[in-house]
N, C-alpha and C positions, 0 to 999 in steps of 0.2 A: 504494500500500500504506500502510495507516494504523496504526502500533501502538497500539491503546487503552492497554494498560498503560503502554506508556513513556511517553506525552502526559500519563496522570495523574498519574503518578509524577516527573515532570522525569528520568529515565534513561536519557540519551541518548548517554552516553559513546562506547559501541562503537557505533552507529549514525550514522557521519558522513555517509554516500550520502544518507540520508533529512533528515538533519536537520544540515548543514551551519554552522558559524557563518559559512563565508568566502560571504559577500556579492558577493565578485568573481566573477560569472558568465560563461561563455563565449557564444557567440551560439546555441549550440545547449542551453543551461540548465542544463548540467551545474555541478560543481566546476572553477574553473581548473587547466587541465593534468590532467584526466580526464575520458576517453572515456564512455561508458553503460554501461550495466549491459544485458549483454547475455542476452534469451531465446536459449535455441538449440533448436530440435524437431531433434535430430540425426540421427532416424528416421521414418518418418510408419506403420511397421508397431507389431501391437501385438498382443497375445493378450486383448486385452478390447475390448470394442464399448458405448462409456461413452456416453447419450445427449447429453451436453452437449459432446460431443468438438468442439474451436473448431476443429482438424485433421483433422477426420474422418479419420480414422485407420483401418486396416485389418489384417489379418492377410498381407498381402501387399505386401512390399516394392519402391518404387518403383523401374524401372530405374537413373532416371538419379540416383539417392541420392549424394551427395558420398563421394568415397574415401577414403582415410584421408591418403592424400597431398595432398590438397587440403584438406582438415580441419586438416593441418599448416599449411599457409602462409594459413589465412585465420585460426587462433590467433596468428601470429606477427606479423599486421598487426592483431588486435586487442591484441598485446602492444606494437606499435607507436604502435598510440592509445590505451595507459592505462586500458583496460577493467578495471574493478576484480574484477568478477564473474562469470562465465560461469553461468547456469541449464541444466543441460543437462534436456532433456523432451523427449516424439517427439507420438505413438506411446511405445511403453513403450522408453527406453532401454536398458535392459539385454539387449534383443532384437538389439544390433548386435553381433557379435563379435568388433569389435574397441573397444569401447566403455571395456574400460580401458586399450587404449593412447593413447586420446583423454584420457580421465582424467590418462595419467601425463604425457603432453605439455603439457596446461594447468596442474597443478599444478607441473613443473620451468618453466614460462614466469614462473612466480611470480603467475600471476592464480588470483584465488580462487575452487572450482568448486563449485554444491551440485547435487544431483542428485531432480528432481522425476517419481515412478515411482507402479506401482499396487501395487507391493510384492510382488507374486508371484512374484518369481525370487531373491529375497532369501532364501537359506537362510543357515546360519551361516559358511559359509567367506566366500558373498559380503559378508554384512555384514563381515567381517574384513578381507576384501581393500580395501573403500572405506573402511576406517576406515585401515589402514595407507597409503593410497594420498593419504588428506590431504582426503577430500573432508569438506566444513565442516558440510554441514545435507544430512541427507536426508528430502525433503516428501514422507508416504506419504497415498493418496487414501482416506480412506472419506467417506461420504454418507450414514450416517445408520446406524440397529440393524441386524442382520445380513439380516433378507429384503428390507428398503428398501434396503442398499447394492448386496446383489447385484441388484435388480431396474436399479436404474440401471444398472450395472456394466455390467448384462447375461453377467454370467459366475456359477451357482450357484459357493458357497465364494471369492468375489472378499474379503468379510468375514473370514471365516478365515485367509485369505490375506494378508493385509493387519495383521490383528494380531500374527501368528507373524514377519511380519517385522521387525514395532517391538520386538518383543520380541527377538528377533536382534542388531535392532542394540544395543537396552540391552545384551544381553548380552558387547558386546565394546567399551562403550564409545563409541560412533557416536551423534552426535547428530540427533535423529529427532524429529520432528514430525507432525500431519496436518493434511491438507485438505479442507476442506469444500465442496461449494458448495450453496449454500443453492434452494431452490425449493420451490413450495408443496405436492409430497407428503412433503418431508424438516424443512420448517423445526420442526415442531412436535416433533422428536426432536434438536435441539438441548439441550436440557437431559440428555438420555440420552446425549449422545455425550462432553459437558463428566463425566458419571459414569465413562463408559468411560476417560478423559481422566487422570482422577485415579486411578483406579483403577491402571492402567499405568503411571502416573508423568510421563505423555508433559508436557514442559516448554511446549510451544508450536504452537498451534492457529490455523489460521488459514482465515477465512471469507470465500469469494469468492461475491459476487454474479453471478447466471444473465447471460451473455451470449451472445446468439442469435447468434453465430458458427459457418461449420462445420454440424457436426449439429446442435447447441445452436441452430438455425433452425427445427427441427420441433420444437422443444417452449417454445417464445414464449409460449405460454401459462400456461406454469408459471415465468412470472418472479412474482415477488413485487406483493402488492399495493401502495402505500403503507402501508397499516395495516398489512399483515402485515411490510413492513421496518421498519417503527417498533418493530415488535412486538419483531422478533428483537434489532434493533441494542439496543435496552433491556435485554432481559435480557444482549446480551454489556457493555453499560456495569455493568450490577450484580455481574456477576460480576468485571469488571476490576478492580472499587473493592473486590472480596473478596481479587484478589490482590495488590494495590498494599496490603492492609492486614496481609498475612502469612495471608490465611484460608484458601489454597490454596497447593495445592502449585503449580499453572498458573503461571509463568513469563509468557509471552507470549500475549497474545491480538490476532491481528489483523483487518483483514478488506481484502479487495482489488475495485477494481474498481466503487468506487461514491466519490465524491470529494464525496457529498454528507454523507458522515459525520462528515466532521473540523466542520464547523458546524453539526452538529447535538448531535454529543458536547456543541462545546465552550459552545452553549445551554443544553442540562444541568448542564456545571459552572457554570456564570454564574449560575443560579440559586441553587444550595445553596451556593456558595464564590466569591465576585467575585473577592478578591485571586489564587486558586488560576487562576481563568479566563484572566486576561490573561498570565499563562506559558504557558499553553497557546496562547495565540493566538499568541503569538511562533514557541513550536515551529512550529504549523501554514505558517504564513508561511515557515519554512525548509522546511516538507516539500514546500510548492507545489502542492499536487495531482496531477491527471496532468498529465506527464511524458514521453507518448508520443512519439519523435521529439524530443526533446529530450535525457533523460538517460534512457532505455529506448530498445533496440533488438529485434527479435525479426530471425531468421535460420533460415530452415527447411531443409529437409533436399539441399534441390538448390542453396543459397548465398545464395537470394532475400531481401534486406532487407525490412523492414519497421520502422511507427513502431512497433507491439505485436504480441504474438501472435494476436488479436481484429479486426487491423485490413489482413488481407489484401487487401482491394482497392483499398489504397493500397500498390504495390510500389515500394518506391525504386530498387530496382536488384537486378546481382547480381553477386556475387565472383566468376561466372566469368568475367564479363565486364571487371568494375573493382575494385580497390581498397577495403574497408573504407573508408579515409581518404577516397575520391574522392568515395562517394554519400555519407558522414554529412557532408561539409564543403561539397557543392554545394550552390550556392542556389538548386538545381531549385525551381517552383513549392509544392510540396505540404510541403517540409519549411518554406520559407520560412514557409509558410501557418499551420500548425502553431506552429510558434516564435512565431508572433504573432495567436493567434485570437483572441484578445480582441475583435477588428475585424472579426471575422467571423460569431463562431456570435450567433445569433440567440434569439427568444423570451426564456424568462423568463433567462437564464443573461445576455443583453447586459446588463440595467440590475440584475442580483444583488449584492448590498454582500458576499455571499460567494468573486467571481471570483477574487482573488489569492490565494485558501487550498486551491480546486477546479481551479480554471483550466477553466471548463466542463465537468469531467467523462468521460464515456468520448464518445468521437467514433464507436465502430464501434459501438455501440448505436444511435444516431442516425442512419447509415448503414441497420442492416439493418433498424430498425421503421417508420422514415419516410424515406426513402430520399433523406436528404437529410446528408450530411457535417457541415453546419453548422449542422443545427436543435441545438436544447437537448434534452439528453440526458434520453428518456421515462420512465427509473429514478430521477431524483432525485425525492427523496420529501419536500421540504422547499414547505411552502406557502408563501403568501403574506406571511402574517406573521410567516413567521421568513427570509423573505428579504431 
């Protein structure tokens, strides 16, 4: 995850996970004496059928879905290893019913929970009950004007739906954001969505790159060109340099899931501001890139680890079987791997003068387009001569 705003801004205060000053690293990448920041799909059910769905997710909840008793003692072993964050995401979370007493259990654990939804169960009481309940950030999905998002969606009114809940939440106080994912029937209504953006007030918007995980495997095609990512990542740099200058209301603008942005931004500041750039390189070098298996964990709905959410057929284990502590601290093969690809991933990403700021990039992209773990990841949009 790359915050444009904060990198041009130097504003990094309340963001230590990303942009750490302490240099003493643990073997697994994180902060010393903390765990990862963990995804959790806590459900894999879902009342929308999103074509990019990385959990193909359904209307039909899996048998063997972890209980709530078990949900308790695999919080308590992430409370164990210093997990700063929990994500909770399914399938649509709010579909579990006992979903706030997971809520109230991680926020009396003292880890921090924010809750990533499609926004359609969110009426007013619910927005109230998660604002009173402590949760930090709630990431609502649209994808683009009202017939583009439902058509992704796949649910008519998933747009309507989805706005009445940001507005819910303002209305009680709950801090709300949305998310994007960018592909080539929606990128060009990125400028209409940063309207809708301001118009609502929403503080912070955040853009993930198409990753062909999941269902998001049938639509590969609609990943973005290079040109068309150069295209979009420009205009969200223009617009960040409008709110690092007070020209918007926008707060945060980020974008996830492409590590080739932090060296391409910070090219563009190099050019118009040198002194400006080389703080920016400093940030980046704490932000490390991806992070998979390192200081990100994902954990789906039946216990099974993972290095991300994206990167399913790399399964490290499972909490019903072991320990939180047992699979993130073993020096199984794959996480070992991981920790140290530098030595591994191949093509243009081995001999790039950008690796310590990317760390090569998404791994599960690499996996599902060339079906190779450790080629160089086919999204980076960064030529020759700016590598």
């Amino acid at each position: 995850m790359l915050d444009i705003t904060k990198i041009l801004s130097g504003n990094i205060e309340d963001d230590s996970e990303r942009y750490s000053r302490d240099c003493n690293k643990t073997v697994s990448g994180t902060r010393k004496n903390f765990g990862p920041v963990v995804a959790w799909n806590i459900t894999q059910r879902c009342n929308f059928r999103c074509q990019h769905c990385y959990s193909s997710s359904n209307c039909e909840e899996d048998e063997s879905v972890l209980t709530l008793n078990e949900i308790k003692r695999i919080i308590d072993e992430f409370k164990e290893n210093n997990v700063p964050v929990i994500l909770l995401s399914g399938g649509e979370p709010l579909m579990r019913e006992d979903i706030f007493d997971i809520i109230a259990y991680i926020t009396t654990s003292g880890i921090r929970v924010s809750l990533s939804t499609n926004g359609s169960l969110i009426d007013k009481d619910t927005a109230m009950k998660l604002k009173k309940m402590g949760i930090g950030y709630v990431g609502i999905s649209i994808d683009g004007t009202k017939e583009n998002n439902d058509f992704f969606r796949g649910v008519p009114g998933a747009f309507d739906s989805a706005v009445k809940a940001i507005e819910n939440c303002h209305d009680v106080g709950q801090k709300v954001g949305i998310r994007f994912t960018m592909q080539k029937n929606n990128y060009k209504e990125i400028p209409n969505v940063f309207a809708l953006v301001e118009e609502m007030k929403v503080n912070r918007i955040c853009f993930y790159h198409l990753v062909p995980s999941g269902r998001g495997k049938d639509i590969t095609d609609q990943m973005l060109s290079y040109k068309e990512t150069k295209e979009a990542i420009d205009f969200l740099y223009a617009y960040s340099k409008k709110t690092v200058e007070g020209k918007s209301s926008i707060k945060e603008i980020l974008t996830v899931a492409n590590h080739a942005d932090g060296p391409y931004i910070y090219q563009k500041v190099q050019k118009e501001n040198p002194e400006r750039a080389e703080s920016i390189l400093k940030l980046l070098m704490r932000n490390r890139g991806n992070r998979s298996g390192m200081a990100i964990a994902n954990v789906d709905w039946q216990g099974n680890v993972y290095p991300d959410q994206f990167s399913r057929f790399l399964k490290l284990g499972s909490l019903r079987d072991s320990s939180f502590s047992n699979i993130w601290n073993d020096d199984q093969a794959i996480l070992t791997q991981l920790r140290n690809r530098e030595k591994l991933i191949k093509g243009k990403c081995s001999d790039c003068r950008w690796f310590e700021i990317c760390n090569g990039n998404l791994r599960a992209r690499a996996y599902h387009i060339l079906g190779d773990t450790w080629a160089a990841d086919p999204a980076c949009y960064l030529e020759d001569d700016e590598i």
